[in-house]
Backbone bond lengths (Angstrom), bond angles and torsions (degrees), N, CA, C in turn:
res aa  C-N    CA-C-N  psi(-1)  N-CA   C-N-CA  omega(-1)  CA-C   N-CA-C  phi
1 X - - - 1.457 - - 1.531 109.01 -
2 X 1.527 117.25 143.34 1.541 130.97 -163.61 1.683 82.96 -69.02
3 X 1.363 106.26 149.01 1.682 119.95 153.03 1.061 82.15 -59.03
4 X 1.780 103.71 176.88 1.702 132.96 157.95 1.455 103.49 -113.03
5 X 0.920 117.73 123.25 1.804 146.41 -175.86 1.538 97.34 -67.59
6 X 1.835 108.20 113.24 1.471 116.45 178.36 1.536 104.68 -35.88
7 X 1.082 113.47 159.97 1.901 122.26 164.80 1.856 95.52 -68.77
8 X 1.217 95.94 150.79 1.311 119.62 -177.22 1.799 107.56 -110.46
9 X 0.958 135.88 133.79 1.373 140.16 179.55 1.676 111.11 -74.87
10 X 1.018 109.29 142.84 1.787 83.92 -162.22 1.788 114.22 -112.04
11 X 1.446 98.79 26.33 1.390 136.66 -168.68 1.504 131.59 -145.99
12 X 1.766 110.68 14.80 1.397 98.24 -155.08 1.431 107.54 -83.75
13 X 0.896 125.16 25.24 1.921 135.22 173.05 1.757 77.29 -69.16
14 X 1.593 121.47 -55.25 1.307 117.15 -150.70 1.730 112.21 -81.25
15 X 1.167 103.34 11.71 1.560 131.46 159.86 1.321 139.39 -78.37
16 X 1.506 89.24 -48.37 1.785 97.41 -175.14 1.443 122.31 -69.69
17 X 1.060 109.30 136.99 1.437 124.90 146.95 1.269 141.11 -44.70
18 X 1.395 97.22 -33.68 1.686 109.76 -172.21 1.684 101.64 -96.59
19 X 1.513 124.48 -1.13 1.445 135.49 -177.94 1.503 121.76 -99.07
20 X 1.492 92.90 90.01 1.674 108.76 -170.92 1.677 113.51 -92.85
21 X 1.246 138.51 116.49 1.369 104.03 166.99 1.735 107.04 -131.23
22 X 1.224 109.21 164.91 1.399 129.48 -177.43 1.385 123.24 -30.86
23 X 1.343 162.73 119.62 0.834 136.24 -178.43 1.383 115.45 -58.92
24 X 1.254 136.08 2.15 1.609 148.89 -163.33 1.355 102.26 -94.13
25 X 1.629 110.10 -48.10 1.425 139.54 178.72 1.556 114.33 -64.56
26 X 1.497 99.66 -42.06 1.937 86.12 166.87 1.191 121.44 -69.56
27 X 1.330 109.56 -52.48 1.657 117.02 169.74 1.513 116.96 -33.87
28 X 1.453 131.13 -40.39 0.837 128.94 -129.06 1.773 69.76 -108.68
29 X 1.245 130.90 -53.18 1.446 123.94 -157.89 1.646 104.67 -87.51
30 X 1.604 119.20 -0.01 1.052 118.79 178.09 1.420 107.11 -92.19
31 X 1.133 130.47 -46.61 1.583 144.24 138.37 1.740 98.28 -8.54
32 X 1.110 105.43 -91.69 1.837 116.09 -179.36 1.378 100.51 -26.53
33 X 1.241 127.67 -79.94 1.557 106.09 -164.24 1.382 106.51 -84.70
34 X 1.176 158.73 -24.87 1.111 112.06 156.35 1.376 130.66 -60.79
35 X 1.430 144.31 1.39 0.891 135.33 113.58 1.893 139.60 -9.19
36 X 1.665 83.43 -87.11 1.614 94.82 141.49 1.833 130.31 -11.97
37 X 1.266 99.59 -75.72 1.370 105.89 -173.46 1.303 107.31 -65.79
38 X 1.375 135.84 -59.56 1.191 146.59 161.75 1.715 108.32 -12.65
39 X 1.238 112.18 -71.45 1.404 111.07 169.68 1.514 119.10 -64.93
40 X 1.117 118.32 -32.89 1.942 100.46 -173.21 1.794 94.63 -74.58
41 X 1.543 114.87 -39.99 1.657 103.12 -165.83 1.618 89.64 -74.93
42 X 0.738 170.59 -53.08 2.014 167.11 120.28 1.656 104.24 39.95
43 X 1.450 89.89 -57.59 1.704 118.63 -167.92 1.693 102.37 -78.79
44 X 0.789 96.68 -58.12 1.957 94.88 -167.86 1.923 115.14 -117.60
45 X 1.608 90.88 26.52 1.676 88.04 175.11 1.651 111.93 -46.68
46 X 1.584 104.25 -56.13 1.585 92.64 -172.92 1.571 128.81 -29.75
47 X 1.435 92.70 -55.32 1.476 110.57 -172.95 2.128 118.84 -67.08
48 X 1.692 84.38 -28.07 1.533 97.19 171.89 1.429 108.47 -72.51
49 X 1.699 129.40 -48.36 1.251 115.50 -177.28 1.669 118.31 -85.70
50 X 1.793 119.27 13.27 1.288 127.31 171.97 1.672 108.17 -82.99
51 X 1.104 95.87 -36.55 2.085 111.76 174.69 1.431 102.66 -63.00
52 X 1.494 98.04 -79.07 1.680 90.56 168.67 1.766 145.66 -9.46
53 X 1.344 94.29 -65.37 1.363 125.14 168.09 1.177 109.04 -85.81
54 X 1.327 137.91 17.23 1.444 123.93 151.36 1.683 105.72 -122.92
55 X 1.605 108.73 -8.06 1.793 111.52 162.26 1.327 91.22 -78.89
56 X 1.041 144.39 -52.05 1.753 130.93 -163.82 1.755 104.81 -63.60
57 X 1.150 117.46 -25.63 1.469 128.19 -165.98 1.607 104.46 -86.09
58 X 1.401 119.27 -18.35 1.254 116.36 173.32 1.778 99.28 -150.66
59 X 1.424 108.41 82.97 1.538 92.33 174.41 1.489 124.16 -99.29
60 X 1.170 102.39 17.32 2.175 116.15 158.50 1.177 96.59 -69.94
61 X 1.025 143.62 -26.06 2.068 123.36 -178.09 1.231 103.74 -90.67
62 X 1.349 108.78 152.82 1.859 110.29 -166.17 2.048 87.67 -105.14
63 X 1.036 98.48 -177.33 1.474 115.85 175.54 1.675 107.28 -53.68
64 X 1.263 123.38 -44.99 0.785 135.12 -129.59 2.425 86.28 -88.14
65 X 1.639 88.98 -48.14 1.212 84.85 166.65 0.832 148.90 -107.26
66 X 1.941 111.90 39.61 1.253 120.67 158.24 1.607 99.55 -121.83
67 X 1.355 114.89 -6.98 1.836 84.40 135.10 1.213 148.08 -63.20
68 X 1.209 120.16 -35.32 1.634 147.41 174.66 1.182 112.67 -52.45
69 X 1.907 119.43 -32.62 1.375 133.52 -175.36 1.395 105.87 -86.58
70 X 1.768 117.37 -46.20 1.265 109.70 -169.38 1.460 96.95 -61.37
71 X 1.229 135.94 -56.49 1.729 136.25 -138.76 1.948 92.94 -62.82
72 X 1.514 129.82 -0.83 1.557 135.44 -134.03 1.584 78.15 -95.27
């Protein structure tokens, strides 16, 4: 039987130690996603304020189990 493969961090750039960047360089990638965000909520508000309004419609389920539902 396969091992099970440790969990992986799904961010560890946002971990390291050895990951320095410019102060020019944050700006510049902090800029980018909000950018970023700007366009996906632009792009998929409908669907963002249908989630919404169905987490407000049941807020006894944690995140965890309305992930479990979407993947169904």
């Amino acid at each position: 039987m396969k091992k099970p493969s440790p969990p992986v961090h799904p961010t560890p750039w946002l971990h390291s130690a050895h990951q320095e960047l410019s102060d020019q360089a944050t700006i510049e990638i902090l800029d980018f996603l909000y950018e970023l965000t700007t366009a996906f909520e632009n792009r998929y508000f409908a669907q963002l304020r249908r989630a919404e309004q169905a987490r407000e419609r049941k807020p006894w389920e944690s995140a965890d189990d309305r992930r479990g539902k979407a993947g169904e």
